[in-house]
DOLUMPA-125057 format. One record per atom (N, C-alpha, C): residue number from 1; residue in one letter; chain; atom name; x, y, z. Coordinates in Angstrom, 2 decimals, padded with zeros to 5 digits. Example, Ala and Ser with C-alpha at 12.3 -4.5 7.8 and 13.67 -1.06 7.14 Angstrom:
residues 2
+------+------+-------+------+---------+---------+---------+
! resi ! resn ! chain ! name !       u !       v !       w !
+------+------+-------+------+---------+---------+---------+
!    1 !    A !     A !    N !  013.19 ! -005.69 !  007.80 !
!    1 !    A !     A !   CA !  012.30 ! -004.50 !  007.80 !
!    1 !    A !     A !    C !  013.20 ! -003.30 !  007.80 !
!    2 !    S !     A !    N !  012.85 ! -002.25 !  007.08 !
!    2 !    S !     A !   CA !  013.67 ! -001.06 !  007.14 !
!    2 !    S !     A !    C !  012.90 !  000.03 !  007.87 !
+------+------+-------+------+---------+---------+---------+
end
This chain:
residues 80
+------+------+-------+------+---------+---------+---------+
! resi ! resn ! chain ! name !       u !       v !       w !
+------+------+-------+------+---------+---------+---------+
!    1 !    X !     A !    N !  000.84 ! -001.18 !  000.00 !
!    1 !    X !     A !   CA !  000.00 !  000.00 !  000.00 !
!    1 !    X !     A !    C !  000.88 !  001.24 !  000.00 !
!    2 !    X !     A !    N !  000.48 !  002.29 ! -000.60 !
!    2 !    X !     A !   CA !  001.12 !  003.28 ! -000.83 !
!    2 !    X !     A !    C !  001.15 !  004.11 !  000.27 !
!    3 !    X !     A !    N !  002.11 !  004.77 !  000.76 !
!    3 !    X !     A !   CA !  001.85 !  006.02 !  001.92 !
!    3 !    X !     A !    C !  000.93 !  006.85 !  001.35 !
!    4 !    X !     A !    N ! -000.14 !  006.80 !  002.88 !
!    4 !    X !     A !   CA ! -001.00 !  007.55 !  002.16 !
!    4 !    X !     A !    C ! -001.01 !  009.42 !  001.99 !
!    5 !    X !     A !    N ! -000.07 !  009.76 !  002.45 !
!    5 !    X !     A !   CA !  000.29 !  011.10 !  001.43 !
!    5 !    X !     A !    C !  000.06 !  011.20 !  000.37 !
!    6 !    X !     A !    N !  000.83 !  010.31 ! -000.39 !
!    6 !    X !     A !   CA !  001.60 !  010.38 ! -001.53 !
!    6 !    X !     A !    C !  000.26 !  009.47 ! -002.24 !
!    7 !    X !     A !    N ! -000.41 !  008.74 ! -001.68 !
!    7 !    X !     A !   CA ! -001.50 !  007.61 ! -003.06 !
!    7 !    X !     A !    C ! -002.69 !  008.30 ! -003.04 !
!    8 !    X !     A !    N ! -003.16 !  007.85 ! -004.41 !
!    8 !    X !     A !   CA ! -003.81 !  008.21 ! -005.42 !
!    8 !    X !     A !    C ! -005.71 !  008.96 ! -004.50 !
!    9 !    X !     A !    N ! -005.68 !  008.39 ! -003.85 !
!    9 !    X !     A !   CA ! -006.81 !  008.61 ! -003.14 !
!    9 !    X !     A !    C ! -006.75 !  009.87 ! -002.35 !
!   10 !    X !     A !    N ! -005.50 !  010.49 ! -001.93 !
!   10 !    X !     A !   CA ! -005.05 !  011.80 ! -001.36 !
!   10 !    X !     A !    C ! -005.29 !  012.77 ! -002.18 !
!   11 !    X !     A !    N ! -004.58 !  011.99 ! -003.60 !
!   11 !    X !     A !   CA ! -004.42 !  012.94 ! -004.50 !
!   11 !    X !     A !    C ! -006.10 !  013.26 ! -005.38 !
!   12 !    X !     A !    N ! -007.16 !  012.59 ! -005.18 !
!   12 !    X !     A !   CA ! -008.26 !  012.55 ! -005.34 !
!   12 !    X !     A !    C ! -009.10 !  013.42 ! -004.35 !
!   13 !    X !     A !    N ! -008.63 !  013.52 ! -002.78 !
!   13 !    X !     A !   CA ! -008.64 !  014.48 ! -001.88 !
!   13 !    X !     A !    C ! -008.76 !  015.72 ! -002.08 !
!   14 !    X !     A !    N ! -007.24 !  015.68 ! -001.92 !
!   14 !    X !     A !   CA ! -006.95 !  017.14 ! -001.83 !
!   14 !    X !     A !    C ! -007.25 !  018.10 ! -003.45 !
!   15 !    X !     A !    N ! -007.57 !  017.20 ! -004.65 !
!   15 !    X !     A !   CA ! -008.14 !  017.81 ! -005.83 !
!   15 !    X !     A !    C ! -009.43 !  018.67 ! -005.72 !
!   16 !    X !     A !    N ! -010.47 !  017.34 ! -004.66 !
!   16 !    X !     A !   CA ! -011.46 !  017.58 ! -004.43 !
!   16 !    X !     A !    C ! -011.50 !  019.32 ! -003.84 !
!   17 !    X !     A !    N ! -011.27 !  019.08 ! -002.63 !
!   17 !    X !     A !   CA ! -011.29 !  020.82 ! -002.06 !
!   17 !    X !     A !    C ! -010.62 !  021.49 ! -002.86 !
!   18 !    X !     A !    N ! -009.33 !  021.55 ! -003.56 !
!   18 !    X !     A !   CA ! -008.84 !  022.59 ! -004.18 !
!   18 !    X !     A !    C ! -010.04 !  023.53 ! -005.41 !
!   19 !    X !     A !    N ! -010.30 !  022.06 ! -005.94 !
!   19 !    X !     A !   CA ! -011.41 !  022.42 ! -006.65 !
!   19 !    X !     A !    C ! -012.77 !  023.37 ! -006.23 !
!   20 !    X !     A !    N ! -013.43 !  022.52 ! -005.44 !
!   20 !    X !     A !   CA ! -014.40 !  023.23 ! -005.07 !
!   20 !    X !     A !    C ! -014.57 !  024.47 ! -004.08 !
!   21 !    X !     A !    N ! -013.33 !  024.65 ! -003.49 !
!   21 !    X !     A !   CA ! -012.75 !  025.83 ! -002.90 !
!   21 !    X !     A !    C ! -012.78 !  027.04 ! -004.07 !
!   22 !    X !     A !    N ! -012.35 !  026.70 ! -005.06 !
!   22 !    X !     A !   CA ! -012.13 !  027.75 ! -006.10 !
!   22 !    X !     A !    C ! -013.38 !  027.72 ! -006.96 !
!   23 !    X !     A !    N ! -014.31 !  026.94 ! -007.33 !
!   23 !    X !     A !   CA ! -015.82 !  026.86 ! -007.59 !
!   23 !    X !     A !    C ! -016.62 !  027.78 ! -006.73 !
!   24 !    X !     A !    N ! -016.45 !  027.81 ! -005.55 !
!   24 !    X !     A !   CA ! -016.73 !  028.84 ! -004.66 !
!   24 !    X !     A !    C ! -016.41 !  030.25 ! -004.68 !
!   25 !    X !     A !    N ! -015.47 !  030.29 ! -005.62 !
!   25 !    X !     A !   CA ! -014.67 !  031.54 ! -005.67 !
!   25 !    X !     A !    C ! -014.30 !  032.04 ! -004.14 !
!   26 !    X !     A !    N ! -014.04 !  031.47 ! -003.69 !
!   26 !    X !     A !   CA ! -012.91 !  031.59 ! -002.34 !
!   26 !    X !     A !    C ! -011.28 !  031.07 ! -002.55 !
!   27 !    X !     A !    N ! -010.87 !  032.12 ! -001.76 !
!   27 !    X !     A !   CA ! -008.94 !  031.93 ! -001.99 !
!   27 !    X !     A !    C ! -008.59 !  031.16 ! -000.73 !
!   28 !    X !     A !    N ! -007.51 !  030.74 ! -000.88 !
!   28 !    X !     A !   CA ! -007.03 !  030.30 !  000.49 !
!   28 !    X !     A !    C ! -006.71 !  030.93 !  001.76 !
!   29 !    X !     A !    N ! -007.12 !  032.28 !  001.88 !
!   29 !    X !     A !   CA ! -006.78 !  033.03 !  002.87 !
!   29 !    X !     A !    C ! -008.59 !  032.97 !  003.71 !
!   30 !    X !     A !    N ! -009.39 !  033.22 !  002.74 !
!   30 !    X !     A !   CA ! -010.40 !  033.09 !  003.15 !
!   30 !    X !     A !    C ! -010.91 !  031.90 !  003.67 !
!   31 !    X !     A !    N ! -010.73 !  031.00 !  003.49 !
!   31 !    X !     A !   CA ! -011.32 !  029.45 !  003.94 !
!   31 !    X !     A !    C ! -010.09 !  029.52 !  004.28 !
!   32 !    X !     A !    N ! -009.01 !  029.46 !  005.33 !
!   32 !    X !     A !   CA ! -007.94 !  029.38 !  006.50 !
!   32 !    X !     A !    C ! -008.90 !  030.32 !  007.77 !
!   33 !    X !     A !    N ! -009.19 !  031.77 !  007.23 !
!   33 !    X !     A !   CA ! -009.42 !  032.67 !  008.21 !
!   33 !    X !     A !    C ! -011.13 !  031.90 !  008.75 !
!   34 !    X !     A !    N ! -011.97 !  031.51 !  007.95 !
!   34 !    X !     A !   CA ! -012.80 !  030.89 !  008.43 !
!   34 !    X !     A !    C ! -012.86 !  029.72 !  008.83 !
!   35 !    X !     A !    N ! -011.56 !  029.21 !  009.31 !
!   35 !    X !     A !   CA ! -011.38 !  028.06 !  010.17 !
!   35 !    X !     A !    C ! -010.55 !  028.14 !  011.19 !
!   36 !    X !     A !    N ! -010.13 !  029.67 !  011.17 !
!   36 !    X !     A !   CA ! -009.48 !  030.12 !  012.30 !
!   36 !    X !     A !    C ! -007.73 !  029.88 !  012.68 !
!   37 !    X !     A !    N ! -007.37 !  029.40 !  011.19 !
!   37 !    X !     A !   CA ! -006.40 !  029.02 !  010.74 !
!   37 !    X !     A !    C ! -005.36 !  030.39 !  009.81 !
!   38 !    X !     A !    N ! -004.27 !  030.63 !  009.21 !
!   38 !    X !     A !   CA ! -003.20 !  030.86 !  008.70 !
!   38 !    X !     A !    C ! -003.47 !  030.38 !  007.36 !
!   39 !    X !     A !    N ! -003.19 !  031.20 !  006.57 !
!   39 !    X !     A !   CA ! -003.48 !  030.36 !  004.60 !
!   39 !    X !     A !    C ! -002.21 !  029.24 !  004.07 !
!   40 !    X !     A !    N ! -001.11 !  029.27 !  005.07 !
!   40 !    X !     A !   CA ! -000.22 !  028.51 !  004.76 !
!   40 !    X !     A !    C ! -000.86 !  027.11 !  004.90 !
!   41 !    X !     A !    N ! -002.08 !  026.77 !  006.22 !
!   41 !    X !     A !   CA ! -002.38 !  025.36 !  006.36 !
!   41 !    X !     A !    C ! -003.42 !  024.33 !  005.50 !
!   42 !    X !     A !    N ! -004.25 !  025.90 !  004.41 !
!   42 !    X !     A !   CA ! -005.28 !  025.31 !  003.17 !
!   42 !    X !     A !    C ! -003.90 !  025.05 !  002.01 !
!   43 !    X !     A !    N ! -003.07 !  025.79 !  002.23 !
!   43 !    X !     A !   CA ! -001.74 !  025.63 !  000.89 !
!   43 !    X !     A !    C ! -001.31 !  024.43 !  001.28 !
!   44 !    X !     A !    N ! -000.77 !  024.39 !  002.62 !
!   44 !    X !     A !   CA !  000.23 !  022.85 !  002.58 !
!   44 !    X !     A !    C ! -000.80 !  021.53 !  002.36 !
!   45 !    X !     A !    N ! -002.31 !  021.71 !  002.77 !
!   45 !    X !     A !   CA ! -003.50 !  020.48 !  002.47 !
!   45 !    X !     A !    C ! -003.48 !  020.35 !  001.02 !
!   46 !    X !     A !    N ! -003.57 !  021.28 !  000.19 !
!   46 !    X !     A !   CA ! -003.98 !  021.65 ! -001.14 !
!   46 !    X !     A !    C ! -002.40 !  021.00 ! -002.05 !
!   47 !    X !     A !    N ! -001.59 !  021.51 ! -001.44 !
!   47 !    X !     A !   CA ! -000.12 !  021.21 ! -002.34 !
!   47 !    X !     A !    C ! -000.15 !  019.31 ! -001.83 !
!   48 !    X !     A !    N ! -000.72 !  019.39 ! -001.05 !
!   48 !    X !     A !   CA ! -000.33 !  017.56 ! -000.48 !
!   48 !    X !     A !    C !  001.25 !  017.34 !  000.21 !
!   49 !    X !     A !    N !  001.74 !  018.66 !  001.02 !
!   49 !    X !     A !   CA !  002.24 !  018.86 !  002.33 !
!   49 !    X !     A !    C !  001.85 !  017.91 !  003.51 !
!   50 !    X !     A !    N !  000.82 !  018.47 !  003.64 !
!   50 !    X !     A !   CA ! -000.29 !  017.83 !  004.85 !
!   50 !    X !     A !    C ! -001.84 !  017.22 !  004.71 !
!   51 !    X !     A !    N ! -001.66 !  016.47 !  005.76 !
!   51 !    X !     A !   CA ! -003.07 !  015.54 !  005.89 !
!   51 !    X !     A !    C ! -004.13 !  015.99 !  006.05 !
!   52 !    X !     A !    N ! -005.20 !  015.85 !  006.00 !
!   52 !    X !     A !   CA ! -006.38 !  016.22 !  006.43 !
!   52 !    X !     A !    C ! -007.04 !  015.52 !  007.67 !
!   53 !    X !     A !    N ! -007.16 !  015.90 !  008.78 !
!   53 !    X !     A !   CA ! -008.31 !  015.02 !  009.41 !
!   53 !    X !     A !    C ! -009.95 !  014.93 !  009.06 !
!   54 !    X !     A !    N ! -010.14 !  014.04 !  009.53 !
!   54 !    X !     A !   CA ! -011.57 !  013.95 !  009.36 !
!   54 !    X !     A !    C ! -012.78 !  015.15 !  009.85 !
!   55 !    X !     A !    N ! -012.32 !  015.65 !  011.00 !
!   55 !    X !     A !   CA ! -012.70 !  016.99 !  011.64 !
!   55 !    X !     A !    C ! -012.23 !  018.08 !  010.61 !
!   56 !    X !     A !    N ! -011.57 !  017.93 !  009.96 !
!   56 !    X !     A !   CA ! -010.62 !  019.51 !  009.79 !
!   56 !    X !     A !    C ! -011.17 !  019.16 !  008.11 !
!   57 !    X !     A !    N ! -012.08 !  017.90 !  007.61 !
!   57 !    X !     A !   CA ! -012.57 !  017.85 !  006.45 !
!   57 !    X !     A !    C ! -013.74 !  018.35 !  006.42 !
!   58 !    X !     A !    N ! -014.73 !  017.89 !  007.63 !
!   58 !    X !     A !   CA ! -016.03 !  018.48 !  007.59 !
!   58 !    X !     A !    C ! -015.80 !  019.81 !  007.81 !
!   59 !    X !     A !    N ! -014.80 !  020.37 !  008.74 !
!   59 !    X !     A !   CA ! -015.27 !  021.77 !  009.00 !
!   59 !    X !     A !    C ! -015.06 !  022.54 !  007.34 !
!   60 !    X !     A !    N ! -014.00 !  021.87 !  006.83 !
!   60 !    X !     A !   CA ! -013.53 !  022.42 !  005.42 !
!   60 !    X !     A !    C ! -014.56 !  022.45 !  004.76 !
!   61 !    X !     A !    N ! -015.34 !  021.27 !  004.14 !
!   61 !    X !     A !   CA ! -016.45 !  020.94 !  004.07 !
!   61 !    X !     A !    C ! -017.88 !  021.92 !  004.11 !
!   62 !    X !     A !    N ! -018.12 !  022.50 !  005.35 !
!   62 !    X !     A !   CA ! -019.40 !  023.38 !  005.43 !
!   62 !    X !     A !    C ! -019.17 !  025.02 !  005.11 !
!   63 !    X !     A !    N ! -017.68 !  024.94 !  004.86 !
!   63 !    X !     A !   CA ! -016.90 !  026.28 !  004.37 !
!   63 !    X !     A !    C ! -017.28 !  026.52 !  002.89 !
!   64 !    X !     A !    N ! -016.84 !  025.53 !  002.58 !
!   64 !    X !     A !   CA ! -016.76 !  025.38 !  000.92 !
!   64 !    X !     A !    C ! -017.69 !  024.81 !  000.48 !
!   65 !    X !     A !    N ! -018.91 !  024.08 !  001.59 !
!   65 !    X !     A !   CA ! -020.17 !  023.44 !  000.47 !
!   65 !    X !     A !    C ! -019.92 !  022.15 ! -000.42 !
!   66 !    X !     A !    N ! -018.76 !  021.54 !  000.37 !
!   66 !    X !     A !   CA ! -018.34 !  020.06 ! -000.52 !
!   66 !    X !     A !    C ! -019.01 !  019.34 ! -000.02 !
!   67 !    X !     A !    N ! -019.91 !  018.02 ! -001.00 !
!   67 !    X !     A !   CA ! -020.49 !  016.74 ! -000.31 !
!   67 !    X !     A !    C ! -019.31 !  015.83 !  000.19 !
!   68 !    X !     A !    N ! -019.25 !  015.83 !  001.52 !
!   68 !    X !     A !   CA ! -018.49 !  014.34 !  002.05 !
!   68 !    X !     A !    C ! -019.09 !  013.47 !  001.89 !
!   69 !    X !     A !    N ! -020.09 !  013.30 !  001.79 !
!   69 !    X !     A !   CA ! -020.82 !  011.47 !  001.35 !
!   69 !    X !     A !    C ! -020.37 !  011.17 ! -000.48 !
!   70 !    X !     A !    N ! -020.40 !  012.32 ! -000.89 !
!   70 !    X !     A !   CA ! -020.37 !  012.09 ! -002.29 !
!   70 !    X !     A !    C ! -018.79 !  011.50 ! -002.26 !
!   71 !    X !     A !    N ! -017.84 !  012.71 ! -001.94 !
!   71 !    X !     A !   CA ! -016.57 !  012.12 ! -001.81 !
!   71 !    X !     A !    C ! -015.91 !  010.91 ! -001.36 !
!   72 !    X !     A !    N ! -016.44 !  010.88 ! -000.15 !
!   72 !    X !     A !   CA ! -016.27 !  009.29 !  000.42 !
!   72 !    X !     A !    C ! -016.22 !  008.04 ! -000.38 !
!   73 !    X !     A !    N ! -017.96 !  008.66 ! -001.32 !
!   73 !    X !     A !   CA ! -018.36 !  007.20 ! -002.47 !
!   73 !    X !     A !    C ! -017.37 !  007.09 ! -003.42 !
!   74 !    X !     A !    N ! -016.64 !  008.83 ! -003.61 !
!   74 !    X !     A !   CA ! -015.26 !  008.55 ! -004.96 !
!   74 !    X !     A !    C ! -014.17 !  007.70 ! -004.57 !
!   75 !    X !     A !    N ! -014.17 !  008.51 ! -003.11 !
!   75 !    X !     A !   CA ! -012.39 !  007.87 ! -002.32 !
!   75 !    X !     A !    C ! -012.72 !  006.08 ! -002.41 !
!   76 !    X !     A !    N ! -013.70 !  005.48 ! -001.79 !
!   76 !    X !     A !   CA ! -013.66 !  004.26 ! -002.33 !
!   76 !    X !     A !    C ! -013.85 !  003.58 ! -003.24 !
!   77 !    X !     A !    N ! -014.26 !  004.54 ! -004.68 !
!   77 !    X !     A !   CA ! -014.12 !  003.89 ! -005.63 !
!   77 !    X !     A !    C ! -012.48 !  003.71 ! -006.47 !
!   78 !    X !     A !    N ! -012.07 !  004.30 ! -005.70 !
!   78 !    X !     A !   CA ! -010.37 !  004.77 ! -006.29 !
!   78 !    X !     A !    C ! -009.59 !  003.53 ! -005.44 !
!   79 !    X !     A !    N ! -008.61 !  003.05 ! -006.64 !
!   79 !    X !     A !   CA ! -008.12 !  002.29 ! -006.30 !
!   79 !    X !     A !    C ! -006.98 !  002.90 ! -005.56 !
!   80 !    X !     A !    N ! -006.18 !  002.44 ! -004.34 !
!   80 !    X !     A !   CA ! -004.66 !  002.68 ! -003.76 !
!   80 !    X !     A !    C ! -005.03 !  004.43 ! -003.45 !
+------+------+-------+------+---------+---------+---------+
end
């Protein structure tokens, strides 16, 4: 199994929010400051720096208006 940083399902991740972060027309300073966060910590999630928790997805999540059930159904359709 691949570290999951680095495999394909991260990278299916972190596409996800980058994407729909910017569908939103929100920057990364804005969805950091509304999580009470620094824009360096949506950059290092987004570049695939850093992990996401599961907490720190939903809150991302009701920021940006992403379905986590929908995502979930992708992340397990993705292989590795």
């Amino acid at each position: 199994m691949a570290k999951s940083l680095h495999s394909k399902r991260q990278q299916v991740l972190i596409a996800a929010i980058a994407e729909q972060r910017r569908a939103k027309g929100l920057s990364q300073a804005q969805v950091a400051k509304a999580l009470g966060r620094h824009q360096p910590f949506i950059a290092n999630i987004e570049s695939g720096e850093r992990r996401v928790d599961l907490l720190e997805l939903l809150a991302l999540a009701d920021i940006i208006e992403l379905d986590v059930h929908a995502l979930i159904d992708r992340l397990q359709r993705t292989a590795g």
